[in-house]
N, C-alpha and C positions, 0 to 999 in steps of 0.2 A: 411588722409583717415581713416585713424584705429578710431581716437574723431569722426570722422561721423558716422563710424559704430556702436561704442558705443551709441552715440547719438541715432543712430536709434531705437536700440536695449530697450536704454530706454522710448522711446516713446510708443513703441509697448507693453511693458511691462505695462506703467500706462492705454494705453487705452485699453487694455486686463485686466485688471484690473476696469477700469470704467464700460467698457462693461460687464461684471462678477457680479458688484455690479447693475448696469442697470436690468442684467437679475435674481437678489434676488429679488430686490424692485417691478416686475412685477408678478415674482410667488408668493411672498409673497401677491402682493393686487388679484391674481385670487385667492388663497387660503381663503383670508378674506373676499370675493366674493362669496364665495361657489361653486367656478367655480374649481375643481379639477383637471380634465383632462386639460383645457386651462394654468394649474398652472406647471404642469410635466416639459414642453420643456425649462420654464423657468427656472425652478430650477436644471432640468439636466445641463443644460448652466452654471449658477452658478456654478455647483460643478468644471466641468469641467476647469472653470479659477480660482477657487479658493477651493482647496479639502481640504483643513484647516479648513476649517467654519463649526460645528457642526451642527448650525442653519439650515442651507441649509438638511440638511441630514433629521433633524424631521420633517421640513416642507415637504418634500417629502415622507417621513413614514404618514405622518398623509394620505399625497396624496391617497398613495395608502389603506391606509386604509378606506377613501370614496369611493377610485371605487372599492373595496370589491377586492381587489388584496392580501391576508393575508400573502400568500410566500417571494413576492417583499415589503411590511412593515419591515417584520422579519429581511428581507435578509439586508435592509439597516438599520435597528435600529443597529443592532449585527454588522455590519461596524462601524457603528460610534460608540459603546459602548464605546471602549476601547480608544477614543481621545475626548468623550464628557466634559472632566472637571468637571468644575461646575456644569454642566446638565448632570451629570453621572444619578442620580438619577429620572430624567425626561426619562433620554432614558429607563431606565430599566421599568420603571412604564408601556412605552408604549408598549414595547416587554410583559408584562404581561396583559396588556386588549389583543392585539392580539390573544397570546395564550389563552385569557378567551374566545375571540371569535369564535376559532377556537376547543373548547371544550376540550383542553390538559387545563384542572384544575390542575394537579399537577407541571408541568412546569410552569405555570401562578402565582401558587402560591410561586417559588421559586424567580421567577425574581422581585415579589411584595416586598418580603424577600430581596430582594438584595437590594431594591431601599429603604426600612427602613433600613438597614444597610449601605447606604453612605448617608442619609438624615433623623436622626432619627423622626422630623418633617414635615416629606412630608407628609401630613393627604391622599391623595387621592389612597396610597398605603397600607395604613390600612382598607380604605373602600374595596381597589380591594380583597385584599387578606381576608378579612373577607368573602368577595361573593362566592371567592376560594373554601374557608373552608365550608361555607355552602352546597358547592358541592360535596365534599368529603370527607361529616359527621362530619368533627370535629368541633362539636357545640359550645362546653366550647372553645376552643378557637375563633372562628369567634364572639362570644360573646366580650371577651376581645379585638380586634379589633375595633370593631363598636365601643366602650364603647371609646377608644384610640381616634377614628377620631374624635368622639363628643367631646370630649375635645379639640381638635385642632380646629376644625371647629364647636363651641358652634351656630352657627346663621346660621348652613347648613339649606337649603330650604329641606332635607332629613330628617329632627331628625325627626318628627312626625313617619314617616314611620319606620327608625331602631330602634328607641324606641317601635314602634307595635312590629315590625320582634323580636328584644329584649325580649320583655315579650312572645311571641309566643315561641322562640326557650326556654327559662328558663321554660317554662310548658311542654315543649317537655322533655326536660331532667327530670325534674322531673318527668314525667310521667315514663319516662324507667327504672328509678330509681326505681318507686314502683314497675315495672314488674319484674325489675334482682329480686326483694326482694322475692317479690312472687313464682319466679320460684325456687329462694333458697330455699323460706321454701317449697315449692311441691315437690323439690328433696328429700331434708332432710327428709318428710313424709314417701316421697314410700322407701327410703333406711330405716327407723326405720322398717316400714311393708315386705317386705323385710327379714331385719334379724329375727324379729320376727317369721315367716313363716319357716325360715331354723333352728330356736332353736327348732321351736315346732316338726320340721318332725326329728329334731335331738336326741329330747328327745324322741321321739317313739320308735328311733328305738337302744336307746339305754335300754329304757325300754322291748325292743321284747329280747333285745340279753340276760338282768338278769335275766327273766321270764325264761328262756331255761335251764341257770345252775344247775346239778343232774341228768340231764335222762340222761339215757344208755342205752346199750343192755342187762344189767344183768350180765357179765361175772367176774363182779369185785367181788361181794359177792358170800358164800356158801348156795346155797339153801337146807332147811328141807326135807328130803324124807319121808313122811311113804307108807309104803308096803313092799312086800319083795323080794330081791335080784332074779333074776332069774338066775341059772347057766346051762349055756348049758352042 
């Protein structure tokens, strides 16, 4: 009785298992269908008989990323983050378009950061994180970014475009460059005119104060009398 129950036990098991991998291979083809929603029940199925599978997790992240669901991406990118493995650096990239999406740029830019930090060759987190940076001004670096992914991805159907954005952003700089310069020497002007102004009101009134030394009232010297003495 006990080898039947076994037996059963392992039956159940492989076809919990068939049916598991059945319900990948359907959300995975609504998914490459562009059928999103029809793709969900399949791949919640999936996880449910097999919660090991990383696959299952981004395919449903991307899910919810078509039906414009940005919380439910997040919420299961950052599940599986920490059991993705190899595709560590995939999940992370995805959790950073989300957040680009969702207009937290400097979150977006950390997790871009993460995902060069376990794949120093992932190009498509050099692109993210340069878009980042262009968002929250840091030019000179979103520069060297772009520059990174073009080297990774030399035959991007993009280069025309971040080689334009490229020369755009390097005139930008340069332009602000000439303006800190100019504002330097406008400071430096008005501070020369400035002290200039407090020498000259200084020597005024240092010149009023030596112009003044000698008068009195008289009482320090003997003054000449002529006439004569009147005695009461």
């Amino acid at each position: 009785m006990t080898k039947k129950i076994a037996m059963i036990w392992v039956l159940l098991f492989f076809a919990g298992l068939c049916y598991g991998q059945s319900s990948f291979a359907k959300g995975e083809e609504m998914l490459m269908q562009n059928k999103p929603a029809q793709a969900e029940g399949f791949l919640m199925q999936a996880i449910s008989y097999d919660p090991a599978n990383p696959v299952t997790y981004i395919y449903l992240g991307l899910v919810y990323e078509q039906l414009g669901r940005t919380e439910e991406a997040i919420t299961v990118y950052r599940r599986v983050l920490p059991m993705a493995g190899r595709l560590s650096a995939n999940v992370a990239n995805n959790l950073g378009n989300v957040y680009f999406q969702t207009g937290n740029t400097e979150t977006a830019e950390q997790y871009y950061t993460q995902a060069i930090g376990l794949d120093m060759g992932y190009a498509s987190a050099y692109l993210g994180r340069a878009n980042a940076r262009i968002k929250t001004g840091n030019l000179k670096n979103a520069v060297s970014d772009y520059e990174q992914y073009l080297r990774l991805e030399p035959r991007s159907p993009q280069r025309a475009k971040i080689e334009q954005l490229i020369n755009l952003i390097r005139m930008e700089i340069a332009a602000a460059e000439v303006k800190r310069q100019l504002a330097e020497e406008e400071a430096r002007r008005l501070a020369e005119e400035r002290q200039k102004l407090l020498d000259s009101v200084s020597a005024s009134l240092q010149s009023g104060a030596s112009s003044g030394k000698g008068l009195s009232s008289g009482t320090e010297s003997v003054e000449n009398y002529e006439g004569e003495f009147v005695l009461d």
